[in-house]
N, C-alpha and C positions, 0 to 999 in steps of 0.2 A: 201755799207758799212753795211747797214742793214740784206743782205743777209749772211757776211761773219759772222758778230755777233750769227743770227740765226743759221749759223751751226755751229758756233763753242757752240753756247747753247749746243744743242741738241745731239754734240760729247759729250759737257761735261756730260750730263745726260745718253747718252747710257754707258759711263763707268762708271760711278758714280753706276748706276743701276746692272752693272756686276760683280763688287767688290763687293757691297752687293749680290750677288748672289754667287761670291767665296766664302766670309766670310760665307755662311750660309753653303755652301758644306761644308767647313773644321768642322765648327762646328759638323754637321751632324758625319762625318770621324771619329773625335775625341772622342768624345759620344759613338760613336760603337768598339773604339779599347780595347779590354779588355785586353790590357797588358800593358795601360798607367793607373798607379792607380787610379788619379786623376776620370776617366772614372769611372773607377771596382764600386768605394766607393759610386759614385751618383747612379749608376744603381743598384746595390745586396744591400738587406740587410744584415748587419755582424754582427751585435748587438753582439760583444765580450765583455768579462768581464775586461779584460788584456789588453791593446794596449801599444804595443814598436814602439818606435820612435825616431825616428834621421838619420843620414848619413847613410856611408857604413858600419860605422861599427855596424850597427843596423839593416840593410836591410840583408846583407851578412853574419852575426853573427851569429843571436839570430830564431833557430828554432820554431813557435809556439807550432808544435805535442809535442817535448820536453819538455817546460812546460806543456803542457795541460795532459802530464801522470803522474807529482807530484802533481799539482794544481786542476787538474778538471776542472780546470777555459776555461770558451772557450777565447782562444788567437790571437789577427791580429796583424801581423808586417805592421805597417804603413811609415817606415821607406823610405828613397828614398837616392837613388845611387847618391854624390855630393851633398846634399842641407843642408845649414845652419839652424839657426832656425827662419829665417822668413818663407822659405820653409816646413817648421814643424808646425810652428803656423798655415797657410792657410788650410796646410792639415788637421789640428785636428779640426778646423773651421767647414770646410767641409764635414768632417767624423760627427761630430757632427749634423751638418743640419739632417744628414739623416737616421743616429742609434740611437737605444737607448743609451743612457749615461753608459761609462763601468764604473767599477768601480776602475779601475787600472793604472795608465799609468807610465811607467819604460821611460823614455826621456834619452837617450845617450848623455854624455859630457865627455869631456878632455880638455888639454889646448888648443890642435889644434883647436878645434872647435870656441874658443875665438879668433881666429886669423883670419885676413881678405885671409891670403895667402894660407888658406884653406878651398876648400867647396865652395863656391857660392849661391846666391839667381837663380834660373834660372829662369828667368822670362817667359818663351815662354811655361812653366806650367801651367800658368795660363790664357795661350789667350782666353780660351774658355771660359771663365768667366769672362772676362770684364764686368764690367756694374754691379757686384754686389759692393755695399757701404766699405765692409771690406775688398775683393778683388781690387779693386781701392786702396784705403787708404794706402795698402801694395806697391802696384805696384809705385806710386808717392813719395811714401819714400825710396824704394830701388834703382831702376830703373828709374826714373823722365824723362827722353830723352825718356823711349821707351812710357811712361802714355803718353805725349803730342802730340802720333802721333796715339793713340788709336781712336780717335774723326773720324779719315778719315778711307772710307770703307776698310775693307782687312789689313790694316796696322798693327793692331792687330798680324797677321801671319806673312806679308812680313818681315817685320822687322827683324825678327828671320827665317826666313823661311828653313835653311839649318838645323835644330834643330827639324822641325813640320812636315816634305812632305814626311818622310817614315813613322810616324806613321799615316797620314793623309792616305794614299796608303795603307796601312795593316787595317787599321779601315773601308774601305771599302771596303774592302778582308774579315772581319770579319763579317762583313755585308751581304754580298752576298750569304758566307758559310754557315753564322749563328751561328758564334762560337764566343761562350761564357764564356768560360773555360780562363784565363790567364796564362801565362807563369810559373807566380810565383803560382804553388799549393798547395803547405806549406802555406794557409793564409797569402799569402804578402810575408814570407822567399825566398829570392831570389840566389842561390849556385854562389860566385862567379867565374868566371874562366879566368884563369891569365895563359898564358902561359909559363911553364918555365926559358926558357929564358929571360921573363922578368922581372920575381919577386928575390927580394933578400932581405932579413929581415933588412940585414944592409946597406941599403941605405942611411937611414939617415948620416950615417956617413961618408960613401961616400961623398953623396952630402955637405954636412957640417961640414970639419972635425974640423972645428974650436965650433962647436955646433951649433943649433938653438935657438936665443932668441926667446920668442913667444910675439906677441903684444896683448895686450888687448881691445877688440873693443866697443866703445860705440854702436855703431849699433848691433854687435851681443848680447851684453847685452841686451842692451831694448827688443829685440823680444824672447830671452830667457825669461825675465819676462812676457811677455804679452801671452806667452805661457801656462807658469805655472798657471797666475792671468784664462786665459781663463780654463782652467782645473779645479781651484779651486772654480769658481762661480759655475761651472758643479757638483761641490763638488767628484770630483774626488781625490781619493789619490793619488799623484805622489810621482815619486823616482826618483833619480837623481844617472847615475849610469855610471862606465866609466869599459870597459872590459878589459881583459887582454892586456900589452905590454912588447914585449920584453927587459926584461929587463937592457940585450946588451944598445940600444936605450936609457935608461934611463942617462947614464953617458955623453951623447951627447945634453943631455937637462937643461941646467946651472937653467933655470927661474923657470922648472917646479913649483917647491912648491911652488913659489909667486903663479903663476896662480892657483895651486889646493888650495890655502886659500881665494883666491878672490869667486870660486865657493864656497865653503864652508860655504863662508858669503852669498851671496845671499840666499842657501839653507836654511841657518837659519832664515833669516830674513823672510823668506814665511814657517818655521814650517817642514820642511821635510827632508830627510834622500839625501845624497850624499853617496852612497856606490860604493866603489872601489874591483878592481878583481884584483890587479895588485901581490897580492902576491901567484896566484892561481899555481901549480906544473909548469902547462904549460908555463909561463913565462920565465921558463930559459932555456928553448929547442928552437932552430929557425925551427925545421921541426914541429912546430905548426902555423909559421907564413908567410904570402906569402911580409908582408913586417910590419915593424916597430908596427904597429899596429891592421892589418890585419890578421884575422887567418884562417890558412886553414876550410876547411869541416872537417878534423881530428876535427882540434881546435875547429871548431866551432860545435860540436856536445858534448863535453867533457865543453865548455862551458854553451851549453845551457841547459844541464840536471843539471849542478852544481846552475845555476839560478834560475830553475826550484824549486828545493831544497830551497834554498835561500828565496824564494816569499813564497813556504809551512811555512817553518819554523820561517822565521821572520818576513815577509811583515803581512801574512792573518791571523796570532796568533793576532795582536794587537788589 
């Protein structure tokens, strides 16, 4: 009996032992992929003056070079493909650890983003930083099932592991080569590409001819504010700012103006500006947009100089 115990010890310790030795390779991987931002932000210094922030339509939007030819200001799109604003607060967290404090930050909102049925918190963002206090605190309030399985070696990755094992594979491809340069060159701006046949501006209405109600989320709230409140100790000026939609799309959206008066308030209630693009030329054309709220590279280059502008003349006058 004693014998069986003992190996079944020493199994359990040879795996035990391995898993921390996976978890440390992925770690390793991760750290070296310069196309997963999270990575870019700890490794370079970006010390920008400007940081834009939020989903797709922030990441795939809003060109940095663009502003940075009316502004002068040096510009990072910190923005990430899919993420709410818990995924936004960790990442300004973390941008913050290791830049200097910009002095700008534009944060992307609309109703959708108040809605749980768009956008996601992706939690397997942040495996690599388990174990920091703010990092945790976020992961147990969003994600709670995957925080309690963090404590065991490698779980951190497995969990999620169909989300982590190609960047894990290219981070030590990136490694090997020694490259260092990320996908996204434009400072964070990432060109979206959407194959034609699958984009159509008027989806929405397709999908919902009857309209979309949008719901209001206490979740997304709270980390909307904790975002802002983390900015404002930074003494950062933030702006709250929603980009062009077509506005086709608009008559398909019964709640809108509850939701843009609910932002509206919050905005107030923290001292800062909610500016809207929704009345910008491009709005009533769909060959600006690849869908309801998405705009092409056309769009988004006719956007980002109009911003650009925007930030010169109204944002840095005050």
């Amino acid at each position: 009996m004693r014998s069986v115990l003992g190996k079944l010890l020493v199994s359990f310790i040879v795996i035990w032992i391995a898993l921390l030795g996976l978890s440390k390779l992925y770690d390793f991987a991760l750290l070296h992929n310069s196309n997963v931002k999270a990575s870019y932000i700890q490794k370079n210094k970006i010390d920008a003056d400007l940081l834009i922030l939020g989903t797709c339509q922030a990441v795939w939007i809003v060109q940095p070079s663009l502003i940075e030819k009316h502004t002068q200001l040096k510009t990072y799109n910190l923005g990430l493909n899919n993420s709410d604003f818990s995924d936004n607060y960790l990442y300004l967290y973390m941008y913050l650890k290791r830049n200097k404090t910009p002095e700008y930050l534009f944060l992307y909102i609309s109703p959708e983003t108040m809605d749980l049925h768009y956008s996601a918190f992706n939690t397997y963002r942040f495996a690599t930083f388990v174990g920091d206090a703010v990092v945790d605190s976020v992961l147990k309030d969003c994600d709670n099932n995957y925080f309690k399985w963090t404590s065991i070696p490698f779980m951190r990755y497995a969990y999620y592991n169909n989300n982590v094992n190609f960047d894990v594979m290219q981070g030590l491809k990136h490694f090997l080569t020694n490259k260092t340069t990320p996908h996204f060159k434009d400072n964070g701006y990432e060109q979206a590409i959407h194959p034609i046949k699958e984009t159509d501006p008027n989806a929405v209405v397709q999908i919902y001819p009857d309209g979309f109600v949008f719901t209001w989320s206490d979740l997304r709230e709270k980390y909307l504010r904790k975002t802002i409140e983390l900015a404002q100790q930074h003494n950062i000026k933030v702006t709250l700012y929603e980009s062009p939609l077509l506005k086709e799309a608009i008559l398909h959206l019964p709640n809108r103006m509850e939701m843009l008066r609910k932002i509206k308030s919050v905005a107030e209630e923290y001292g800062i500006e909610f500016v809207q693009f929704e009345n910008m030329k491009i709005a009533d054309s769909s060959k600006y947009f690849f869908s309801s709220v998405g705009l092409t590279t056309k769009g988004s280059v006719i956007f980002s100089d109009s911003l650009g502008k925007y930030i010169k003349n109204k944002i840095m006058k005050k």
